[in-house]
C-alpha distance (Angstrom), angle and dihedral (degrees) to the residues before:
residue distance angle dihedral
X1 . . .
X2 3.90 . .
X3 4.03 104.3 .
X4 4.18 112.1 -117.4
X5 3.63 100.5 -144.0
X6 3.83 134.5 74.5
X7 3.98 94.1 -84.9
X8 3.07 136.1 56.6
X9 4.07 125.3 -85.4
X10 3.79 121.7 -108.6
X11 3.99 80.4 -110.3
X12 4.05 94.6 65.7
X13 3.32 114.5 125.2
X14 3.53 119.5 -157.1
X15 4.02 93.9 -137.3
X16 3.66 134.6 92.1
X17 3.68 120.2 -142.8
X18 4.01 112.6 -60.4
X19 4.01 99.8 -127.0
X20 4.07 81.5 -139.6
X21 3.52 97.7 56.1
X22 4.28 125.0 101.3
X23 3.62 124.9 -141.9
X24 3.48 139.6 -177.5
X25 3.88 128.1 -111.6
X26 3.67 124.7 -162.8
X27 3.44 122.5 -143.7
X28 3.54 134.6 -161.4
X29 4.00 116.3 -161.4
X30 3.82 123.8 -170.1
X31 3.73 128.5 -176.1
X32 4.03 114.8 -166.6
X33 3.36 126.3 126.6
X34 3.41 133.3 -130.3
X35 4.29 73.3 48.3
X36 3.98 102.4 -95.6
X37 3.91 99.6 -172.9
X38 3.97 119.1 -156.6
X39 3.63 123.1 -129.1
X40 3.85 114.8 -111.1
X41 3.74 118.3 -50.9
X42 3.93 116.6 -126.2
X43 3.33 136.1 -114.0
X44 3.36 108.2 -101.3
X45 3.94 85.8 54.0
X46 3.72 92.5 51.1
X47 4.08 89.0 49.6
X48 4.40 86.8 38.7
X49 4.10 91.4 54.7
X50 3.85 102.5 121.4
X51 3.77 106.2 144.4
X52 3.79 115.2 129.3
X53 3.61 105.9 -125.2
X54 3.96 107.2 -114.3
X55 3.74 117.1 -105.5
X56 3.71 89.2 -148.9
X57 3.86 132.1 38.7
X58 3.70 139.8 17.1
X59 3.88 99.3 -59.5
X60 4.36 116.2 -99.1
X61 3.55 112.2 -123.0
X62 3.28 111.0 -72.3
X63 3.79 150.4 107.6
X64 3.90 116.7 -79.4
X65 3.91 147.7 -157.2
X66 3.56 112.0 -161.7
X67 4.03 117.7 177.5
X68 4.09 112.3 -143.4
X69 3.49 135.4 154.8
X70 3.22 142.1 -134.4
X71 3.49 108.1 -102.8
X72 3.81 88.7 54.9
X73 3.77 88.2 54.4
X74 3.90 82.7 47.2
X75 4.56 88.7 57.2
X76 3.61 86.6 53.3
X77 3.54 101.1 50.8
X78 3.71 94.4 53.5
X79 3.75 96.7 42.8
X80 4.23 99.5 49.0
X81 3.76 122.2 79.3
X82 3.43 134.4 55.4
X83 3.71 136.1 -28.2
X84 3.70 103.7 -84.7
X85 4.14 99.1 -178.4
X86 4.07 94.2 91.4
X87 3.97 93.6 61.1
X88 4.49 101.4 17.8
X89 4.14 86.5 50.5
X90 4.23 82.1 75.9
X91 3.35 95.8 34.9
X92 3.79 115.0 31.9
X93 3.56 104.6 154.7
X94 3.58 81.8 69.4
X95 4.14 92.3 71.0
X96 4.01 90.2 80.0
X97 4.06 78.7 58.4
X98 3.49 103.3 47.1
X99 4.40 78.7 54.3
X100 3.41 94.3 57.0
X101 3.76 90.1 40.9
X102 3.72 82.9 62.0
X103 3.68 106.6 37.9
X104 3.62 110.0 41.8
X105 4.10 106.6 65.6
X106 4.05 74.7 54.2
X107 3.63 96.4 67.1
X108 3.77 99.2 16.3
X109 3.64 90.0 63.6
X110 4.08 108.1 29.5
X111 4.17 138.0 66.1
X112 3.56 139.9 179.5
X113 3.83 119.2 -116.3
X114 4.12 127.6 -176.2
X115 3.86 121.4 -107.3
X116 3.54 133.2 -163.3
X117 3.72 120.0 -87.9
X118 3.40 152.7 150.3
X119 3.66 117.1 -131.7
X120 3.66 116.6 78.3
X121 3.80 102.9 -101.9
X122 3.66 114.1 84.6
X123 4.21 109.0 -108.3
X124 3.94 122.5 -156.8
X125 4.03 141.5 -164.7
X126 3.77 121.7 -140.0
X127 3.70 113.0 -127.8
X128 3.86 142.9 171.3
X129 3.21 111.2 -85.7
X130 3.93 129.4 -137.7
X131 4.31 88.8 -91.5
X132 3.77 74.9 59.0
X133 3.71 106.4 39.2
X134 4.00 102.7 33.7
X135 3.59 112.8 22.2
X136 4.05 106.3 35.9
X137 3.43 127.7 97.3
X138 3.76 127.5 -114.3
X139 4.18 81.9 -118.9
X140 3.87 96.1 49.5
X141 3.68 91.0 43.9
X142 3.92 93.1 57.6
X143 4.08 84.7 47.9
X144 3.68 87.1 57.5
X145 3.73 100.9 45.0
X146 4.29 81.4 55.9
X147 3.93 93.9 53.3
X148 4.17 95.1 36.8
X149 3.89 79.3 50.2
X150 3.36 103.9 52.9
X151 4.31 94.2 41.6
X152 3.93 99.3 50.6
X153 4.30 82.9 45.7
X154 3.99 84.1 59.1
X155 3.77 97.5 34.8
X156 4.42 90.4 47.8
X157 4.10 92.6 37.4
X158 3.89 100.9 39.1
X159 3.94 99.8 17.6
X160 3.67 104.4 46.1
X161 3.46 109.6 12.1
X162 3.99 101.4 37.5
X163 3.25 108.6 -113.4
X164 3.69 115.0 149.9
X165 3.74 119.2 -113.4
X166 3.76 113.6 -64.6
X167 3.75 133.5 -116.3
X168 3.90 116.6 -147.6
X169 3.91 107.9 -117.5
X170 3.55 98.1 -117.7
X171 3.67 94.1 58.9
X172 3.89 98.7 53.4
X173 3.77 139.6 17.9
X174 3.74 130.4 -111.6
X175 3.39 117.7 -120.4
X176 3.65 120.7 -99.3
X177 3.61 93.5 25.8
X178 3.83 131.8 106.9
X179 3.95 111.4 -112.3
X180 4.18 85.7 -137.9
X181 3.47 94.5 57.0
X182 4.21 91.7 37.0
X183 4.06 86.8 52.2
X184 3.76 92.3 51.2
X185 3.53 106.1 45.3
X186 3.58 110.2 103.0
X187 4.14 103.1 -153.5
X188 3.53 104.5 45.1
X189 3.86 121.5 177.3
X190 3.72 111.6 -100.5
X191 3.96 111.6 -122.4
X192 4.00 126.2 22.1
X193 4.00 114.9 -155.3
X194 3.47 144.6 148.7
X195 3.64 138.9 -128.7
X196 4.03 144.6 -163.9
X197 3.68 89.9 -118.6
X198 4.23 122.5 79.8
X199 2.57 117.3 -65.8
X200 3.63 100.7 37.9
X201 4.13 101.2 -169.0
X202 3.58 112.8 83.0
X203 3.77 133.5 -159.3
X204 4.09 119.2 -161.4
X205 3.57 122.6 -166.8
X206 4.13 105.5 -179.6
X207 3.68 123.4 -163.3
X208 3.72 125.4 -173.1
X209 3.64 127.8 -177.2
X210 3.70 142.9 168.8
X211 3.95 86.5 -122.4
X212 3.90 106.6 6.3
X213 3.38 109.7 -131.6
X214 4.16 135.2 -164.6
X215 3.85 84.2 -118.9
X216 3.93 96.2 63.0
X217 4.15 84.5 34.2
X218 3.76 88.1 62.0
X219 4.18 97.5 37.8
X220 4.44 75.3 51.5
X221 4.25 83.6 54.7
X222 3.61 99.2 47.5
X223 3.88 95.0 53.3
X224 3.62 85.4 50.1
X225 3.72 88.0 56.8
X226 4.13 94.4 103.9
X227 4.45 90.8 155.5
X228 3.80 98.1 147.3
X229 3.51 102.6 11.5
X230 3.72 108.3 70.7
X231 3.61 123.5 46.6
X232 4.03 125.7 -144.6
X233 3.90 125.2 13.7
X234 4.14 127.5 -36.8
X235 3.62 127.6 172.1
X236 4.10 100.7 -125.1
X237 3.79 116.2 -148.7
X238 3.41 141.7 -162.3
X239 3.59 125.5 -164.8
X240 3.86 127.9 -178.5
X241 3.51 133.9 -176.3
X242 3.59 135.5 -166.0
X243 3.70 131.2 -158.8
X244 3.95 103.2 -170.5
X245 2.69 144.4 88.2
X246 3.87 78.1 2.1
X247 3.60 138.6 -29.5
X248 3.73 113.8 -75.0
X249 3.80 139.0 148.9
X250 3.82 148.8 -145.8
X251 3.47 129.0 -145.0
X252 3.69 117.4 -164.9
X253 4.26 121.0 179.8
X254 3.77 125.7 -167.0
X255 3.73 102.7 -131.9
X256 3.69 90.6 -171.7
X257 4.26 94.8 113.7
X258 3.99 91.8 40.5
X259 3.92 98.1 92.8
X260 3.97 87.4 53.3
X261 4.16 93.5 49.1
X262 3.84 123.8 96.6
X263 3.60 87.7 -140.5
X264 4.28 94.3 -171.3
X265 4.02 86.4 70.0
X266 3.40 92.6 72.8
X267 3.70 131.9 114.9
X268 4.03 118.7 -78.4
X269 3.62 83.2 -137.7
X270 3.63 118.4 31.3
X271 3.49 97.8 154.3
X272 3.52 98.2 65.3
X273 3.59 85.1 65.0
X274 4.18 136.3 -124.5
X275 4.09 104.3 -32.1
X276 3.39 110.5 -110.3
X277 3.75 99.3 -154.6
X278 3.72 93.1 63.8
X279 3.84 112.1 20.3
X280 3.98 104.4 79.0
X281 4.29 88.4 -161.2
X282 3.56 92.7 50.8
X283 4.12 96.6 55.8
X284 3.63 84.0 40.2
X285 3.36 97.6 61.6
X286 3.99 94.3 35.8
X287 3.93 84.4 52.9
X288 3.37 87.5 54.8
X289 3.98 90.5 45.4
X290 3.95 92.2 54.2
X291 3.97 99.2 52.7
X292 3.50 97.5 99.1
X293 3.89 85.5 55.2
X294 3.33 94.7 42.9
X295 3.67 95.4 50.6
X296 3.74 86.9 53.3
X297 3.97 103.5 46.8
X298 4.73 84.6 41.3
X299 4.19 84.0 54.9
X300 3.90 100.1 30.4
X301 4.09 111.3 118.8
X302 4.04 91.3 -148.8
X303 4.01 119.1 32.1
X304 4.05 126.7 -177.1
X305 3.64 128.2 -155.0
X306 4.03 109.0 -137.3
X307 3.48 124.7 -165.4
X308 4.07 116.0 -137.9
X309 3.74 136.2 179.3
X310 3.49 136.8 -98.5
X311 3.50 91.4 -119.0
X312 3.51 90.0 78.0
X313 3.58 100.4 68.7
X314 3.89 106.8 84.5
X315 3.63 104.5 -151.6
X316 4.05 91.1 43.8
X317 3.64 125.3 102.8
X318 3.55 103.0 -111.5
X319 4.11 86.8 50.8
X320 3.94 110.6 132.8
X321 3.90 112.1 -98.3
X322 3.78 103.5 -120.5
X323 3.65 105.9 4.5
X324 3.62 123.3 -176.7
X325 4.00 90.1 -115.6
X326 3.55 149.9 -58.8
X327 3.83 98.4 -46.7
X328 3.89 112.2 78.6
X329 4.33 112.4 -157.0
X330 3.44 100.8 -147.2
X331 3.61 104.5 -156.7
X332 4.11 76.9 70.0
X333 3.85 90.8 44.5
X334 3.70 118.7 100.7
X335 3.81 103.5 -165.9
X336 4.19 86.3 57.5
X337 3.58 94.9 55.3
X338 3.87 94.5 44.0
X339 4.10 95.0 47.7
X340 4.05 86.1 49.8
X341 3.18 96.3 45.4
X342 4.16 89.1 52.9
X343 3.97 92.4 42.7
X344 3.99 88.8 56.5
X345 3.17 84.4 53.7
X346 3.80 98.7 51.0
X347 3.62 95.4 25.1
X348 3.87 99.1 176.0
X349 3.92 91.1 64.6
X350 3.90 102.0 103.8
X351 3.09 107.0 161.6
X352 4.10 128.2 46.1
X353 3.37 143.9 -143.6
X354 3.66 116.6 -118.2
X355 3.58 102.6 -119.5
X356 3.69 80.7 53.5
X357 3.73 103.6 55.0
X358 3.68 153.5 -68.8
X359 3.77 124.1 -63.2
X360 4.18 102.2 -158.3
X361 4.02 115.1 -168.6
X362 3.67 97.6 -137.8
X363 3.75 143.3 -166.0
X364 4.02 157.2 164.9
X365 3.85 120.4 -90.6
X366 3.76 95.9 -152.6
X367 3.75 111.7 -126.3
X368 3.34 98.8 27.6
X369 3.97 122.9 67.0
X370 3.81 92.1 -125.0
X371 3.84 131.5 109.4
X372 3.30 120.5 -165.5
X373 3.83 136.4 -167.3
X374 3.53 151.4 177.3
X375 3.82 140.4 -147.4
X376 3.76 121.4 -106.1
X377 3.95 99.6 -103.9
X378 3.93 90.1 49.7
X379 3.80 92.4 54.2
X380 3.64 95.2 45.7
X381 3.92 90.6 53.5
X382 3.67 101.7 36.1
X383 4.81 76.6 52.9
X384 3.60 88.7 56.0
X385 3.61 103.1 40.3
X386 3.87 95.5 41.5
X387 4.02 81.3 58.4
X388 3.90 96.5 52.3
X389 3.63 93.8 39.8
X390 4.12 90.5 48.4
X391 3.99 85.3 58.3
X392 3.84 95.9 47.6
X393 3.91 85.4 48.6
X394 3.73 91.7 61.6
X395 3.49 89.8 46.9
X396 3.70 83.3 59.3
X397 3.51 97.5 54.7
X398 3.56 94.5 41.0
X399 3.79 83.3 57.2
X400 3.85 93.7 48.9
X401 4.20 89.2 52.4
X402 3.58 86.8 50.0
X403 3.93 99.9 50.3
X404 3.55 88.4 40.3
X405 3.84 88.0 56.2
X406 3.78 93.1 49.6
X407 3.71 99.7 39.0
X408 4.30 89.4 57.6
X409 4.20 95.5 122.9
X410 3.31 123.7 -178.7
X411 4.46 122.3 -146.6
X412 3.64 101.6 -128.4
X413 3.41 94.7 -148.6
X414 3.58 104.4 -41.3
X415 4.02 113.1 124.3
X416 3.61 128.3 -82.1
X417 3.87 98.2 -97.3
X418 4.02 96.4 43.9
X419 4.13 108.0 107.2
X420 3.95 95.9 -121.7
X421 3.94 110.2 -134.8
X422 3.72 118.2 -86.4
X423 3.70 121.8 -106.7
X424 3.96 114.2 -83.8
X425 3.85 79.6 -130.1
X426 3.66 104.2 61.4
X427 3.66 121.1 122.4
X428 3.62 130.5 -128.4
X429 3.67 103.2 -96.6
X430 4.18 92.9 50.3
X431 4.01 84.9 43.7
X432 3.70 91.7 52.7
X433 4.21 90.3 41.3
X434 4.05 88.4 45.7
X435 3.90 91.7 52.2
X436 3.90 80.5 44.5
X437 3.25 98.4 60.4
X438 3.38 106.8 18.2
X439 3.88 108.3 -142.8
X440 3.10 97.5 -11.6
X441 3.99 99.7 101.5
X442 4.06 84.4 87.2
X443 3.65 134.1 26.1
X444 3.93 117.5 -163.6
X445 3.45 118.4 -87.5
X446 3.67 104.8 -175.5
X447 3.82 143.6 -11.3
X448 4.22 89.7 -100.8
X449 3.89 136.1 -8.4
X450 3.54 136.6 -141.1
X451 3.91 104.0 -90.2
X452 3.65 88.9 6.6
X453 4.26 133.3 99.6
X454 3.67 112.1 -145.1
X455 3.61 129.6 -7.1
X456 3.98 125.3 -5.2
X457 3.87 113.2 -127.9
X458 3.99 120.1 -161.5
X459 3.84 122.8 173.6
X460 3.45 117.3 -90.9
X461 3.69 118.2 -118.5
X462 4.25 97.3 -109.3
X463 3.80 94.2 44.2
X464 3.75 84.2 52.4
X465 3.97 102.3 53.1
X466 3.88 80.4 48.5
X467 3.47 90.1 60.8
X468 3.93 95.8 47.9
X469 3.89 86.6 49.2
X470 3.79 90.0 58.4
X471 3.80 92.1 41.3
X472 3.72 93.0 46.1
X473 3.84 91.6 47.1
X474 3.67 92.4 42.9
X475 3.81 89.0 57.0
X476 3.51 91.6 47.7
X477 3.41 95.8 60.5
X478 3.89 90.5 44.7
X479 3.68 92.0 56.4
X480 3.90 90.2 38.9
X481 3.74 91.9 125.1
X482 3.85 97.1 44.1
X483 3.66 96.5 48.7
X484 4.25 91.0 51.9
X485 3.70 87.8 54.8
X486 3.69 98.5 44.3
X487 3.57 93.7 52.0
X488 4.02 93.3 41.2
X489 3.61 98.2 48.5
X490 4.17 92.3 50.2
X491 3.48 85.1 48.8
X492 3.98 94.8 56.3
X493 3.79 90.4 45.1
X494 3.79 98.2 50.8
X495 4.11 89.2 71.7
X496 4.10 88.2 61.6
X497 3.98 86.9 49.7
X498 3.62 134.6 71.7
X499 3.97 124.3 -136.2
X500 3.86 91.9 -102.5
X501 3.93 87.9 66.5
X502 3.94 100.1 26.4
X503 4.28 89.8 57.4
X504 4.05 95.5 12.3
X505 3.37 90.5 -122.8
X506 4.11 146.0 105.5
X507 3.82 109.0 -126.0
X508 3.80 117.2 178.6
X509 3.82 121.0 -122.6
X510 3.88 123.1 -108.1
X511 3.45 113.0 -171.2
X512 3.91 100.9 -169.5
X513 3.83 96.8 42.8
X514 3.91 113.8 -113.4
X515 3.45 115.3 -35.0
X516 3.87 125.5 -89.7
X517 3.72 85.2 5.8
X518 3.98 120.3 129.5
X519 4.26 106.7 -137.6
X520 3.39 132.2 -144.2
X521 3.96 126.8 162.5
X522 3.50 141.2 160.7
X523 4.33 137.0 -140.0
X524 4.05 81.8 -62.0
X525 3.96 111.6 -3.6
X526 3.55 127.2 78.7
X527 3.82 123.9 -162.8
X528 3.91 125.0 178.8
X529 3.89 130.7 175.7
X530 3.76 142.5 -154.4
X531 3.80 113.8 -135.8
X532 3.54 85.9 178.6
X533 4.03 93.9 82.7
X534 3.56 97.3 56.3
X535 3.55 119.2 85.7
């Protein structure tokens, strides 16, 4: 256990966490509904969860052990948060950043340590480590408890359970809810997703916490308290995570739809999660997922091609019956070794045929020892959606300039800290903003303006990206249709095309991956890791 004092504990070890090293989570799940959240569980039932996690199904209530690792903990963080094409499409070299951003507090602040048990293959815990425990702020800790959060809600929802990749609520609206009333709402959930199993919308609210408390469970509840607001069925979530003593989580599902669902129409295979190849929503939103990687591999200097196996592909034939998620380790994987293994032998096949394996266009995210990749149909997509969404993000801003424009007011002689009236002209967006924020749409410039009595207002800078969010999500939704297709029918056409056309540009083959890297990938995203950089 993390020592209380100043130094360290005669425990501290001297090690962050090896990137190649397993660990166990446990997992507590709940089902109630209205959501009645539990208070913290002890530790002897922390150490006591043994439950296999089920390879099928929403988990029973129960208590749960589910093995990861932590380069599947790794996918998730880099996939999770909001949409980043608006802002990264004018700054792309900044996507290798945003990684980082996401990645380091992760193995800055976390280790592995051994637990008892009784099989014959040593098991571990992941803890805070003594960067954590002794020499972090109260401030720092509560900005790591918010990105912890947000990762294990990806890596339980769209790792484990099979939900697809999730969208962050303020870049995207529900279905069955009004965008007005989804703009204005102050405590949104965190995530939206969907999911093979009825219902299919999904609502995440994640909670992280350096000792997860009923308190924060219940603030969690509240936000997921939608009555009113959203029409229809959604599968509301609940996932908390706790950093001490050691990592844990809790699940908790609002059963309140179940009695209404015909639950033998389900998927065969819902843990596998939505299939891409046929569900327009789900590549959409795993599109949407892969931009930081595909900003990374379009403005790389050196790309690789990597070949990886079947296996890795979920929904495929050849996928493993029972795997422990959606991330495949390759050194484990079977079809990987056995498509190498034929390619050295016939080294001048470069490219494959699907049923044969998965060609990933890989590369280095400087600063971090990780590559990352992604197959051919996924790059073509997340091209021709990053294009579309770049124009509908300069309709945005154009949008913003002209509200701002329109909603200049002047105070006609009231004093300098009065909110002057809004514009009889204003539209219903920068109405529901200005309410929002009060005054806070301008900020006084000056005593008097040219053409002007009384003060000059101009938006300030905050209330303006706010604007431009709403914009830019409005427009998404208006183009909804045209922005499935786009990235659907690139992602047909990249299987007739080879890499040299799909990224215009010639990227050698390496068979093995890069060196001294551990891999990992999934149907159509490749991550690999260097141990070798961590102490």
């Amino acid at each position: 256990m993390p020592h209380c004092g100043v130094h360290p504990g005669p425990d501290a070890v001297d090690d962050p966490i090896k990137f190649d090293d397993t660990f166990d989570v446990p997992v507590f799940v709940k089902h109630s509904s209205p959501m009645d959240v539990q208070g913290r569980p002890r530790p002897s039932q922390v150490a006591s969860a043994a439950a296999p996690w089920p390879s099928r199904g929403l988990p029973k209530t129960g208590s749960y052990r589910v093995t990861t690792s932590w380069r599947a903990i790794l996918h998730a963080a880099i996939t999770v948060g909001r949409d980043v094409s608006p802002w990264l499409a004018h700054v792309p070299h900044l996507a290798g950043h945003e990684i980082l951003s996401r990645c380091a507090p992760l193995q800055a602040y976390l280790r592995r340590i051994p637990v008892a048990c009784l099989g014959p293959d040593p098991r571990y815990a992941l803890v805070p480590n003594e960067v954590y425990s002794l020499g972090t702020e109260v401030t720092a800790k509560g900005a790591f408890s918010y990105r912890i959060g947000m990762t294990m809600a990806e890596w339980l929802c769209w790792g484990q359970i099979g939900m697809s990749h999730s969208v962050h609520a303020e870049s995207t609206y529900p279905l069955g809810v009004d965008p007005a009333d989804w703009d204005e709402r102050r405590n949104k959930p965190d995530l939206v997703g969907m999911q093979s199993l009825a219902p299919s919308g999904w609502l995440i609210e994640a909670k992280g916490e350096r000792r997860l408390s009923k308190t924060k469970l219940r603030e969690g509840a509240a936000q997921l308290d939608l009555d009113g607001l959203i029409d229809g069925s959604h599968r509301r979530v609940l996932c908390g995570t706790s950093i001490e003593d050691r990592v844990f989580m809790t699940l908790d599902i609002d059963t309140r739809y179940d009695a209404d669902l015909d639950l033998t129409a389900t998927d065969p295979d819902p843990m596998a999660g939505p299939d891409v190849s046929n569900d327009d929503d789900a590549l959409y939103q795993l599109a949407r997922a892969s931009m930081l990687i595909y900003l990374v591999l379009r403005e790389a200097e050196q790309t690789s091609i990597v070949p990886v196996g079947v296996a890795a592909d979920r929904r495929g034939p050849a996928a493993q019956v029972g795997g422990s998620g959606a991330v495949t380790l390759l050194e484990r994987d079977w079809s990987t070794s056995s498509l190498r293994d034929r390619m050295r032998r016939t080294p001048s096949s470069r490219r494959l045929p699907k049923e044969s394996g998965i060609d990933m266009l890989t590369a280095a995210v400087p600063g971090t020892g990780m590559t990352v990749g992604l197959s051919r149909r996924v790059y073509a997509a997340c091209s021709a959606l990053l294009g579309l969404e770049t124009d509908l993000a300069r309709r945005a801003e154009q949008e913003a300039n002209e509200a701002a424009a329109r909603l200049w007011r002047t105070t006609d002689g009231a004093a300098p800290d009065e909110d002057p009236p809004l514009r009889q002209d204003t539209t219903a967006v920068e109405e529901r903003i200005s309410v929002r924020y009060h005054v806070v749409w301008g900020t006084t410039l000056s005593p008097s303006a040219p053409g002007a009595e009384g003060a000059q207002w101009v938006p300030r800078t905050d209330v303006r990206s706010e604007y431009e969010r709403i914009a830019y999500n409005r427009l998404q939704q208006d183009h909804q249709e045209e922005l499935l297709v786009t990235a659907r029918e690139a992602f047909r056409s990249a299987d007739s095309h080879d890499w040299e056309s799909v990224a215009a540009r010639d990227s050698p083959l390496t068979i093995d991956g890069p060196p001294r890297q551990l891999e990992s990938a999934t149907a159509d995203t490749y991550l690999a890791i260097n141990p070798a950089l961590i102490v």
